[in-house]
Structures are given as structure tokens and as C-alpha cells.
C-alpha positions as CSV (number, residue, x, y, z in Angstrom):
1,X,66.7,135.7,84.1
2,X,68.5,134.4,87.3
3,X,72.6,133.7,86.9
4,X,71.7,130.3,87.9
5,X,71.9,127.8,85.0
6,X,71.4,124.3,85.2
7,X,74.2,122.3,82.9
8,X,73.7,118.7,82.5
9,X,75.9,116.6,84.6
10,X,78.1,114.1,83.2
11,X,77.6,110.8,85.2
12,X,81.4,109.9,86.4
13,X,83.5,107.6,83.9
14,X,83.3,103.9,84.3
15,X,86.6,102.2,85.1
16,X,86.9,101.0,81.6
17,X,86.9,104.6,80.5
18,X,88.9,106.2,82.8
19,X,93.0,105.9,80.5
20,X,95.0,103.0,82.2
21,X,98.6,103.6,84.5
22,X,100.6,101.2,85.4
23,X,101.1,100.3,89.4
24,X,105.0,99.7,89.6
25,X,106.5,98.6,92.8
26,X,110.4,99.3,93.2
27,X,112.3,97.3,95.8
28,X,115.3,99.5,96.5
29,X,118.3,99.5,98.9
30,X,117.9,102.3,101.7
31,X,122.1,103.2,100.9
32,X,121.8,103.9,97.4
33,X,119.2,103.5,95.5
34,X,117.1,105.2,98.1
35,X,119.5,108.5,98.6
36,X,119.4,108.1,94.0
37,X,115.3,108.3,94.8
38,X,115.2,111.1,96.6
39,X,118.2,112.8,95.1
40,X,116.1,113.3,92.1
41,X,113.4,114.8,94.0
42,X,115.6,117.1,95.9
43,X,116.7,117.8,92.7
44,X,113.4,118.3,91.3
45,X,114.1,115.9,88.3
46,X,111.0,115.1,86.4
47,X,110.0,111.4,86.4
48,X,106.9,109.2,85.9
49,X,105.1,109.2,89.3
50,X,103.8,105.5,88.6
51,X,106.6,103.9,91.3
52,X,105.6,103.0,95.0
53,X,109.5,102.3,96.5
54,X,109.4,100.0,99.3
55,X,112.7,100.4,101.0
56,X,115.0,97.6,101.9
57,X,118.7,97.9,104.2
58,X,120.0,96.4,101.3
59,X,119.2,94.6,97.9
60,X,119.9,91.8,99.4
61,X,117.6,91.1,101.2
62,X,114.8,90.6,98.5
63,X,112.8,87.7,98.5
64,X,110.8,86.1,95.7
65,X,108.3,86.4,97.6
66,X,108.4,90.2,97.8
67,X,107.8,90.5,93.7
68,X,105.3,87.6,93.9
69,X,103.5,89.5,96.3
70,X,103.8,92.7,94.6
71,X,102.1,90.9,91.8
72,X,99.4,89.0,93.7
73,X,98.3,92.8,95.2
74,X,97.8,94.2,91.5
75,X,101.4,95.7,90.6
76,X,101.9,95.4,86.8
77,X,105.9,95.6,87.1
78,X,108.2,94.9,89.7
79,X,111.7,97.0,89.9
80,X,114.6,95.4,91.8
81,X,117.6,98.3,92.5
82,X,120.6,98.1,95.1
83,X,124.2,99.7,95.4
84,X,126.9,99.0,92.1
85,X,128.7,95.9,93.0
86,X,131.4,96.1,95.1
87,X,129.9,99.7,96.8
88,X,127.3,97.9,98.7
89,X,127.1,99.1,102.7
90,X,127.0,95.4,103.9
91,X,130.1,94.7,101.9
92,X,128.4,91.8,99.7
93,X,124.8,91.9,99.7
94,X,124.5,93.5,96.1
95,X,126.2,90.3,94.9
96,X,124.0,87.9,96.5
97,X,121.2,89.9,95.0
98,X,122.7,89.6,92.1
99,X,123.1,85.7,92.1
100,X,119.5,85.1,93.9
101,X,118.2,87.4,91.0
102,X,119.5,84.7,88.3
103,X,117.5,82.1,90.6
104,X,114.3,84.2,90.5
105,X,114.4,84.7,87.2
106,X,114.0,81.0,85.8
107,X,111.9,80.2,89.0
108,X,109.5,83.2,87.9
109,X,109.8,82.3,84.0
110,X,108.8,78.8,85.3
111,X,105.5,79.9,86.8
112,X,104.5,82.2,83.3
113,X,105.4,85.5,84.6
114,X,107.1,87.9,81.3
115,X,110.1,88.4,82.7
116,X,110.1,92.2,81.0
117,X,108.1,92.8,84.0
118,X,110.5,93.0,86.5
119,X,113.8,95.0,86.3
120,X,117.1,94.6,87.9
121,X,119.4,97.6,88.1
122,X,122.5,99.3,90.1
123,X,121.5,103.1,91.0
124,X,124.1,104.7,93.6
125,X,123.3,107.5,95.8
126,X,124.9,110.2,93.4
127,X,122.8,109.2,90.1
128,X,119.3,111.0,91.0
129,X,119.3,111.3,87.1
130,X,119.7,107.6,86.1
131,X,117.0,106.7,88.9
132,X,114.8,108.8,86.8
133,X,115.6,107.9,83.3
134,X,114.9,104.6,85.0
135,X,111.7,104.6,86.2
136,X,110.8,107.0,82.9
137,X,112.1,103.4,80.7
138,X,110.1,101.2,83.2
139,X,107.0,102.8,83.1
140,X,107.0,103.3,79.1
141,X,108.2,99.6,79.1
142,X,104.9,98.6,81.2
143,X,102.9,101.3,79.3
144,X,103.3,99.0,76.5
145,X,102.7,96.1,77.5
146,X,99.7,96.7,79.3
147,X,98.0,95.7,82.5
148,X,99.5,92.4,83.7
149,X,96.5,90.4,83.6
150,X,98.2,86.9,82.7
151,X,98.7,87.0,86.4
152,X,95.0,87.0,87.7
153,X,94.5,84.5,84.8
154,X,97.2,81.9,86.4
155,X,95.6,82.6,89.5
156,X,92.4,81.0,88.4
């Protein structure tokens, strides 16, 4: 008897089998949120590895067209995060994040996106910890709600 067996292959799961993760996309300031990011990883903090961070100079410089995007490529939440107010590096541009954020969010309710979708926080440099209790909440938030497909439906 030879030590070679023959075992029955398994033909590779279909997509629909294969369990679901979300795709988040994080929009964070390269000052804080950023050094918060990679604190936690320095620090070897646990967190959810769902998050692609695109790094910005500063929160405020997102564009609606940056989480529309995100959305349009196949993201399934959007997370918007930028220095505390008043501890931004270009003095104000957490606060006209902050204002243009009130402004995205009717404009985005208006075209039928759930607005639990995309998230708006304040992570300084120090808080590795909160960036990844944050992106822990996020993902479990999306986790429930599923893969965003309302999108691809208004799209058609």
C-alpha cells in the first residue's frame, strides 16, 4: 500500500458562501487621527482589520465627493476622523469639517444614503485606544447592517 492517498477535493466556495466583511474606508487627518491609527498599532492594540485609512493633511479637507466615491467603489461604511476642535494643526480646519459635515449629512440623506453608514469622530494623536474601540463599534455597526447594497440599487 503506497502512502499516497487520493482525498476528494473540495471545489473552492462560491462568493455567496464565502461569510461576508464589511469594506470600511476611514478619511482621517495625517496630525491626529493618523499618529491615534498608528499609535494603536505601535501599541499592538487589537482592532477589527476591516478599515482602509486614506490619509488627509487635515479633516478638512474632505469632500462629499470622497465618501460618495468611497461608496461608488464598493465601501459599505465611510468613517470621517480629524483633530478635537480647537487642537487642529491648521488652526480651524476641524471646524469647518465640522460645519461641512452638517451639510453632507442632509445632502447624503437627500440622495437615500443611511446615514449610520458614515461616522464622524475626534481621535487625537494620544488615544490609540479610542481609535480602536472605534473602528471595533464601526465595524459591528456595519456587521449589522449588512452589505450596503441600497447603493448599487440607486445606481440603477
Amino acid at each position: 500500500m503506497s502512502n499516497e492517498t487520493k482525498t476528494a477535493e473540495k471545489p473552492a466556495p462560491t462568493e455567496t458562501e464565502k461569510e461576508w466583511q464589511p469594506r470600511i474606508i476611514a478619511f482621517v487627518c495625517n496630525w491626529c487621527t493618523y499618529a491615534g491609527a498608528d499609535l494603536a498599532g505601535t501599541s499592538r492594540i487589537a482592532y477589527e482589520p476591516h478599515v482602509r485609512i486614506i490619509k488627509l493633511p487635515c479633516s478638512g479637507r474632505i469632500d462629499v465627493s470622497f465618501i460618495i466615491k468611497a461608496f461608488e467603489q464598493g465601501a459599505d461604511g465611510v468613517m470621517v476622523s480629524g483633530c478635537h476642535p480647537g487642537d487642529c494643526h491648521y488652526t480651524a480646519g476641524n471646524f469647518h469639517a465640522r460645519r461641512r459635515f452638517a451639510g453632507f449629512r442632509d445632502l447624503l440623506e437627500f440622495c437615500g444614503f443611511d446615514m449610520r453608514r458614515v461616522i464622524f469622530s475626534w481621535v487625537s494623536a494620544a488615544e490609540g485606544k479610542k481609535w480602536a474601540e472605534l473602528v471595533n463599534e464601526v465595524v459591528a455597526r456595519i456587521r449589522e447592517l449588512g452589505p450596503f447594497e441600497e447603493y448599487r440599487k440607486l445606481l440603477a
